[in-house]
C-alpha positions as CSV (number, residue, x, y, z in Angstrom):
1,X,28.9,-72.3,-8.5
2,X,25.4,-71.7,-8.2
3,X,22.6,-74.8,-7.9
4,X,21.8,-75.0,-11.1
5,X,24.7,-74.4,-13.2
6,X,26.0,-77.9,-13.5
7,X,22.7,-78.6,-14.9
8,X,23.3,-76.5,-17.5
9,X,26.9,-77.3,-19.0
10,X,25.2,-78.7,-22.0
11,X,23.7,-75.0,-22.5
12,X,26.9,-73.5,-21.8
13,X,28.7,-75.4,-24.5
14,X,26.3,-74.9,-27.4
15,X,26.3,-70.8,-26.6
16,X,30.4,-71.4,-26.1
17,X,30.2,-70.3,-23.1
18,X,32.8,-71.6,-20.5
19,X,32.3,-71.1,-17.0
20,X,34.9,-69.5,-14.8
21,X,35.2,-68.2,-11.2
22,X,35.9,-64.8,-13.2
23,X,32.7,-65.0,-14.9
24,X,29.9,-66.6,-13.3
25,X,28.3,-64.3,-11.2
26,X,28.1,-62.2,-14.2
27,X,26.5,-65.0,-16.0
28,X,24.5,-65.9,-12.7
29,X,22.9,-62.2,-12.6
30,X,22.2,-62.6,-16.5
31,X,20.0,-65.0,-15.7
32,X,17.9,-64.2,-13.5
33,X,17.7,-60.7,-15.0
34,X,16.1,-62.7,-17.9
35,X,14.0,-65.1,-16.3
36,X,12.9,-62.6,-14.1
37,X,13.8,-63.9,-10.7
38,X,15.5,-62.0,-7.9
39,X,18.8,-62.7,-7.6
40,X,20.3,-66.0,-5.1
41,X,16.9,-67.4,-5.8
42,X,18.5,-70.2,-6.8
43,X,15.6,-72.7,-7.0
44,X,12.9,-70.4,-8.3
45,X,15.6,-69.6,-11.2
46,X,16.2,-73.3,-11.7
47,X,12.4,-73.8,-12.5
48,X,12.3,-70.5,-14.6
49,X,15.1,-71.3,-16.3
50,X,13.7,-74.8,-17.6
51,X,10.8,-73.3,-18.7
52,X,12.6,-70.6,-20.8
53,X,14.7,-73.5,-22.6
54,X,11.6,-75.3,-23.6
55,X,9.9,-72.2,-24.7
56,X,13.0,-70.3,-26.6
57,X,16.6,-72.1,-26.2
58,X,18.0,-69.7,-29.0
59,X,17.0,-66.7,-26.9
60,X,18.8,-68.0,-23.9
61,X,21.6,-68.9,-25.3
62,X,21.8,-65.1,-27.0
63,X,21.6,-64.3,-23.3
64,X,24.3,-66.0,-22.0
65,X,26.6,-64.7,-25.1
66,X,25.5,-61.4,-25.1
67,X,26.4,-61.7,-21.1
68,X,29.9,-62.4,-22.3
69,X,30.1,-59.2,-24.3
């Protein structure tokens, strides 16, 4: 799994989102595509990631649904 997934299983759960080896690179690509961050960047995505939380969790968690069709 990616470096910063397991920080995020809170996040997972409130956009009912469960993480599976079928799905997470999907997920993983998601999110950098909205953070803007190349992807495998794993710690520059980390750092973007938090900051998109703060600024707009509801947005981010449409992104991670909408990821899941």
């Amino acid at each position: 799994m990616t470096c910063y997934f397991r920080h995020l299983k809170d996040v997972f759960d409130k956009a009912g989102v469960e993480v599976t080896n079928e799905n997470k690179r999907d997920l993983d690509r998601a999110i950098h595509a909205y953070v803007g961050v190349e992807y495998k960047d794993c710690p520059s995505t980390w750092r973007a990631v938090k900051v998109s939380l703060a600024e707009d969790e509801e947005a981010f968690l449409g992104v991670l649904r909408e990821a899941m069709g």
